[in-house]
N, C-alpha and C positions, 0 to 999 in steps of 0.2 A: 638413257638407261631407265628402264621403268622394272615394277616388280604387280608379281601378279597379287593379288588379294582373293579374289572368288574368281572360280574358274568352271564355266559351263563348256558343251559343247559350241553352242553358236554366239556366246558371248562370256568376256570376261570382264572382272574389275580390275585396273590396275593402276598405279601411283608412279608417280614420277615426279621430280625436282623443278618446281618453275625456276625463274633466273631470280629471282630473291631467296631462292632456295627452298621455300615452302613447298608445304605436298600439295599437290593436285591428280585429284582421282579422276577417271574417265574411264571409259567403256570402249571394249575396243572389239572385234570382229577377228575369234582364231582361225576360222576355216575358210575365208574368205579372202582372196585378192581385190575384189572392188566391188563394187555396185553398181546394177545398171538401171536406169528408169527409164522407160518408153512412153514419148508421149505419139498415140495413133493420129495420125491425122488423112483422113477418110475422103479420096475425092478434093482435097483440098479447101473442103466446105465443113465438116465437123470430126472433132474430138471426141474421141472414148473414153470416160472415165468409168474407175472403180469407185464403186461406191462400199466402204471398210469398216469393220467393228476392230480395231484396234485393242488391245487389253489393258494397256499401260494406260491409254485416255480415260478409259472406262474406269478402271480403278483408280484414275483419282480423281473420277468425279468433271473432268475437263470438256467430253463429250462421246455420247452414243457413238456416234459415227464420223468418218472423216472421208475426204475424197483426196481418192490417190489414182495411179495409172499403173499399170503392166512394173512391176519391178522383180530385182532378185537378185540374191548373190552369186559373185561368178567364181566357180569352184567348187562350191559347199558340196553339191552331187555329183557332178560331174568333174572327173579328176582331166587336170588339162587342156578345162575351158576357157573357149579367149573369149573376150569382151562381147566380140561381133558375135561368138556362136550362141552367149550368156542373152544376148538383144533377141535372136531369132527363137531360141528356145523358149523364152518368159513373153514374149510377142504371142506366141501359139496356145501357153499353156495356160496364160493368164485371160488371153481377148478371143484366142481361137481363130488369128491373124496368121496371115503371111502379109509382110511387108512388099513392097516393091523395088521401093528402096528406102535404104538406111541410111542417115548421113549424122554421125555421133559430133553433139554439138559442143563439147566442153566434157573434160575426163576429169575435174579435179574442183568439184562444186560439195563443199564442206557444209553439211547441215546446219550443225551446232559443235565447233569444233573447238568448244569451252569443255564440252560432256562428253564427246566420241569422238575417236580417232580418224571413222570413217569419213571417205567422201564416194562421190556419184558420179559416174559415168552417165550423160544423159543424151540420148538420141529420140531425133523424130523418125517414125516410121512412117512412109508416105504409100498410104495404101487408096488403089483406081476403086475398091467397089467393098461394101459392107458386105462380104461374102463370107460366115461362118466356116469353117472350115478344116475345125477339130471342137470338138467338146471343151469349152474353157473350163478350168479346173476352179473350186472355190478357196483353194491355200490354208487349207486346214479350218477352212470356217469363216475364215476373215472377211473373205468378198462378198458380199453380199448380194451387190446389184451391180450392173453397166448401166450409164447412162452413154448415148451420144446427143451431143451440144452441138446446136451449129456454130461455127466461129465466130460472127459476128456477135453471138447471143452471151459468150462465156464468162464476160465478166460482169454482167447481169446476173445469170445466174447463179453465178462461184457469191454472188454478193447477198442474194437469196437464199443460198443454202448457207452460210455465216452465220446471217439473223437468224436462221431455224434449229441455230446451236451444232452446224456439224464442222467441224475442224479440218482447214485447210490445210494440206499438208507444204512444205516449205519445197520439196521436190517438184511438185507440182507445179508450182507458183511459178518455180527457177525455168522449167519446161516454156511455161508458157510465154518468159521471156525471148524465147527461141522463135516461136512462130509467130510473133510480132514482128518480126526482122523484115 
């Protein structure tokens, strides 16, 4: 049983009972069933990354920018949406992707499940050719840039953009354990 405390559209505060009985607050997602992150992987040779001004980073100072991929919640706009259609939708509207295929690698990856309620649905999208194919949308500001990385190059360069002060995002990282497999 938890109770609300501040209550937004796309997020709320709320408290709940740990088993010592103390409160513990966290952040939880009202309009949303899940989250999905899509990591692109292009030819089977390179990754698409967003390159993100985050605002939460920004105001405290933690970093400019962060590198994330295709994500979004499943529901918020679309009443009814399942996971897979949640992949396809944020696939197009984020990278400007059609996938080929989609193979959803883990439904229940907890970010910081000390502070939010939420977790990640995370799928790779396995796409034959960098082929544009809708105007990717910049999500209200956030996205700044795409880069693609060739695979063999990515954890050179995720190690590069670190030292340059730009923040890894933990979804990301989780992704990437995927296409190591």
């Amino acid at each position: 049983m938890s109770e609300i405390l501040y209550n937004t559209k796309f997020l709320q505060l709320k408290s709940t009972k740990s088993k010592t009985g103390k409160d513990w607050v966290y952040a939880h997602r009202p309009n949303a069933k899940d989250v999905v992150v899509i990591l692109p992987l292009i030819n089977n040779e390179k990754i698409l990354f967003l390159i993100e001004e985050r605002p939460p980073l920004i105001a405290e100072g933690i970093a400019k920018r962060s590198i994330g991929l295709p994500a979004g919640l499943v529901g918020d706009e679309r009443l009814g949406e399942s996971i897979e259609d949640a992949i396809k939708a944020e696939l197009l509207e984020e990278a400007g992707l059609k996938a080929d295929r989609i193979e959803i690698k883990t439904r229940k990856t907890a970010s910081s499940p000390g502070c939010v309620s939420e977790v990640v649905t995370i799928a790779i999208a396995y796409i034959s050719s960098y082929d544009i194919v809708s105007k990717p949308v910049s999500d209200g500001g956030v996205i700044v840039d795409r880069v693609l990385v060739e695979k063999k190059d990515v954890y050179s360069w995720l190690r590069e953009q670190e030292e340059a002060g730009i923040a890894l995002t933990a979804s990301t990282l989780a992704a990437l354990f995927y296409v190591s497999e």
